[in-house]
N, C-alpha and C positions, 0 to 999 in steps of 0.2 A: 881659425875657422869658426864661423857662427855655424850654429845649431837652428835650426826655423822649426817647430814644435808647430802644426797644424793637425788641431785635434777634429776638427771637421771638414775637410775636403771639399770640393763639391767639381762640378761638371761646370761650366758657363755657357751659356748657350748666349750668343750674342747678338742681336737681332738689329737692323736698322730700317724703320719706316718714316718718311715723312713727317706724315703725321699721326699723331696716338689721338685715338677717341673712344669710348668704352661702346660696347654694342654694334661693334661694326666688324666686317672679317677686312684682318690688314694682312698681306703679300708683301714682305720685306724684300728690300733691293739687295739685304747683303747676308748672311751667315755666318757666325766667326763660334768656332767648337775650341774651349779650351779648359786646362786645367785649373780650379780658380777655389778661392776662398781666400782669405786673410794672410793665412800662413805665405799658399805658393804664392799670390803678388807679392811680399815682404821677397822671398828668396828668389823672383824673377826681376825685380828691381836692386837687388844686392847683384844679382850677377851682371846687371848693365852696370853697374858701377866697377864692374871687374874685382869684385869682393871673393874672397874662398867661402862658401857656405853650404849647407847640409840639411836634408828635409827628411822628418822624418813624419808620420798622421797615422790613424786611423781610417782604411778604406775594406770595403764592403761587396761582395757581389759583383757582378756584373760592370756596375757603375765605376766603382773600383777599379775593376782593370782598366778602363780607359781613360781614368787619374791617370794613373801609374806608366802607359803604355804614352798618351799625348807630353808629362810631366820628362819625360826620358825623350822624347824625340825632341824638345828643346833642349836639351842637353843638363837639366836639372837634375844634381846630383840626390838619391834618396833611399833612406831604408825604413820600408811601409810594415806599419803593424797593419797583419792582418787580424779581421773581423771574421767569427763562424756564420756570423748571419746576417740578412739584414741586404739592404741596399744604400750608396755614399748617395748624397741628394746629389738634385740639379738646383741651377739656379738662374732666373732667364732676366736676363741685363737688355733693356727696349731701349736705342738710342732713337733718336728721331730729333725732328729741324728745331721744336718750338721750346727747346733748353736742359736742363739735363738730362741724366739718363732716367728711366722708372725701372727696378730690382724687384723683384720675385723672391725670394729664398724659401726654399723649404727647409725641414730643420734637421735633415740628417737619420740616421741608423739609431734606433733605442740598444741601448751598450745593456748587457745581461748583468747578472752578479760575475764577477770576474775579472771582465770584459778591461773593466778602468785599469784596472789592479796590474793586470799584465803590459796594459800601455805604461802605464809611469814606470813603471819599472825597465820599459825599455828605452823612455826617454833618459833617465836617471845612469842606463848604462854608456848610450849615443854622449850625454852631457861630457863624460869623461875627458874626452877628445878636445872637446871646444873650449876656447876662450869667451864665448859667450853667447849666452842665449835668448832667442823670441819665441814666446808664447801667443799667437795673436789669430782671432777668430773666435769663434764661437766653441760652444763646448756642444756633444750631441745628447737628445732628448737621456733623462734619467740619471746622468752625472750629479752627483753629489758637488755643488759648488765648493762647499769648505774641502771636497776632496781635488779639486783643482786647484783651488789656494793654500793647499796642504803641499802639493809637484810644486808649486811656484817659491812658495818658501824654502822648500826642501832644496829646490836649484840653487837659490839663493845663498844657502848657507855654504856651496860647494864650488858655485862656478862666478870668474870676475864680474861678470857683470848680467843681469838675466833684466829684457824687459818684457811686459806685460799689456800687450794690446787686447783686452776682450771684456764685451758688454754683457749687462744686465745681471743678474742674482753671482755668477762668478766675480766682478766685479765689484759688486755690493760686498764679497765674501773678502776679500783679494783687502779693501780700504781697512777692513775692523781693524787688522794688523799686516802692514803693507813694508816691516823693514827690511831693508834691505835692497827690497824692489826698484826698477823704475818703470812709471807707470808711464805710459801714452795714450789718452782716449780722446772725444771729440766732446765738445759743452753739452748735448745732450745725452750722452752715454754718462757723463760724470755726474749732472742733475739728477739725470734719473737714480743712478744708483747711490749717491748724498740724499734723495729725496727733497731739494730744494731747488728754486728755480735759480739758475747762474747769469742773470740778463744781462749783467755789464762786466766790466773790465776789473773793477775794484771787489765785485764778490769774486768773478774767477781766480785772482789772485789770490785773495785772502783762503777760497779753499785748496789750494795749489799748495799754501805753504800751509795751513792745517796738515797737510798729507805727510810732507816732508815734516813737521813737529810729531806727527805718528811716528817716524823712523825710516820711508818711504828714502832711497838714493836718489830718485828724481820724479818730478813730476811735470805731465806736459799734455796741454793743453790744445788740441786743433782748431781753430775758427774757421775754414773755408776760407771766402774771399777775405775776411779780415783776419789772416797771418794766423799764430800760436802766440803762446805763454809758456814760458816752461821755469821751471824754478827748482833750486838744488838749496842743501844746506850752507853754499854760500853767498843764495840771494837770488833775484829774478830778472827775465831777459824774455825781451818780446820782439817779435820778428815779423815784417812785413809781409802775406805775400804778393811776388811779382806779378808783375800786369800781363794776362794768357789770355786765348780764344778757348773759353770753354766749348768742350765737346763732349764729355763724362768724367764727373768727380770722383765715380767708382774706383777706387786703389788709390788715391790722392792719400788716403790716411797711411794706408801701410807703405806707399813710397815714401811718405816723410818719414815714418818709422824706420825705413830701411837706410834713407841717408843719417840719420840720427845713429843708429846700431854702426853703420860702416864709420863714421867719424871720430864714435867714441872709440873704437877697437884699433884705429890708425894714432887714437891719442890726440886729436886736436881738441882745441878749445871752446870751450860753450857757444860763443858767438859765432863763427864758423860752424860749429857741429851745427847750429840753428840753420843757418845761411844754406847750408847742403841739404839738410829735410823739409825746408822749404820752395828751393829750386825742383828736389825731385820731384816732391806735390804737384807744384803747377807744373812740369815737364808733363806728368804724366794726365793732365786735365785735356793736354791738349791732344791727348789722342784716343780713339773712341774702344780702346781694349785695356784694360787693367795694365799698367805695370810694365804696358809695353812703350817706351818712350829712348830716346836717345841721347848718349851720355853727350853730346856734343851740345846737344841744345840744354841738358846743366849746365855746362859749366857758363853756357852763356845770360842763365837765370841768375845763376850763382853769382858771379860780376854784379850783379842787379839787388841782391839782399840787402838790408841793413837791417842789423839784429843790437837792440835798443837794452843799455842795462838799465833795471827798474828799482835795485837798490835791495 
């Protein structure tokens, strides 16, 4: 069993118009209400893969129950810390004709003094269970970053394998000393948080395995239409992606996350583990709701990968 550690939740509110234009009132054709943030696509894309896996976050008020209550009628298994206060955000995903999606997020419930203290401790207890865990999303307003890279270490010392998908100062926190870990971000979540620009293939590389000379168990790298990077202490491998009809990239990162997470836990090998987090990315590009994609058309992506060693 994976463990899916989503420390911010959120509501999706789905929208589909035509056309998006600022200043104008737009009347979507479609509505789609679901349970969303980093974690649940990670654990909604493990279970199309017919993976065992386990949700456990932080929700809030109101908003909350209907995480909780939408997260359960898909049949996603979960045990929610509750919060005393506060409301889980929404987050409003605008697809429309003229190319990808446009994402809203708000930032979540400010966590009190306490608040964090009683979560880790209940992810630290859920960890027990698993063979391995994802930490992936954002962290909510007032989190102590080094106290989230404080959970991620702390798993790490405990459970086979924990990875870590989440941006900006957690992240920045997460690299100072990263062993153990492995890491999954996109080229601007890792620029940002290295504080340098990563414009080609030769620096991403080069700080990919900086990460891993840190002590880092893996690091990996997203590019969107131009594939990943991923590199381990025995060297680096880069992956195509397959040729799709974009419709929304939104959950493309955490579906690769989740084929990556499902393959190492099945025990295949890097080239494949690569070949599967890359097929579910683009599986999931081509349909217009996170994470919702069909395991049939992997495996047909999958056929399709070639995952390059780089030495």
């Amino acid at each position: 069993m994976i463990l899916i550690v989503a420390s911010n939740p959120a509501i999706d509110r789905t929208l589909h118009v035509p056309v998006l234009e600022p200043s104008r009132v737009h009347r979507p054709r479609e509505v789609h209400l679901g349970a969303g943030g980093k974690g649940l696509n990670v654990a909604r894309a493990i279970r199309v893969l017919g993976h065992p896996c386990r949700l456990t976050g932080c929700l809030a008020g109101h908003t909350g129950d209907l995480v909780a209550d939408l997260a359960r009628e898909e049949g996603l298994e979960a045990d929610w810390h509750r919060l005393p206060r506060g409301e889980t955000r929404n987050c409003m995903l605008l697809n429309h004709d003229q190319g990808d999606a446009t994402v809203i997020n708000e930032p979540g419930p400010v966590l009190q003094a306490g608040d964090w203290d009683g979560f880790a401790r209940k992810v630290e207890g859920l960890a027990g269970a698993a063979r391995g865990v994802v930490l992936a999303g954002s962290v909510p307003p007032s989190v102590d970053p080094e106290a989230y890279a404080g959970l991620c270490r702390s798993l790490a010392r405990r459970v086979g394998r924990v990875w870590v998908d989440s941006p900006g100062p957690p992240l920045a926190a997460i690299l100072r000393d990263p062993r153990g870990l492995s890491l999954k971000v996109n080229r601007f979540e890792l620029s940002e948080a290295l504080g340098r620009t990563l414009d080609d293939p030769g620096r991403l590389l080069a700080a990919l395995r900086a990460v891993i000379g840190a002590g880092a168990a893996l690091a990996g790298v997203t590019l969107g239409p131009e594939g990943a990077l991923l590199a381990t202490a025995d060297g680096a491998w880069r992956v195509e992606a397959p040729a799709t009809r974009l419709v929304s990239s939104v959950g493309s990162g955490d579906s690769f996350l989740a084929g990556l997470a499902v393959a190492w836990d099945r025990q295949w090998g890097v080239p494949d583990s690569l070949r599967l987090a890359a097929a579910c990315g683009a599986a999931n590009a081509e349909s217009p709701y996170p994470a919702r994609f069909r395991s049939d058309r992997v495996q047909d992506l999958f056929q399709s990968c070639r995952a390059e060693y780089l030495g």
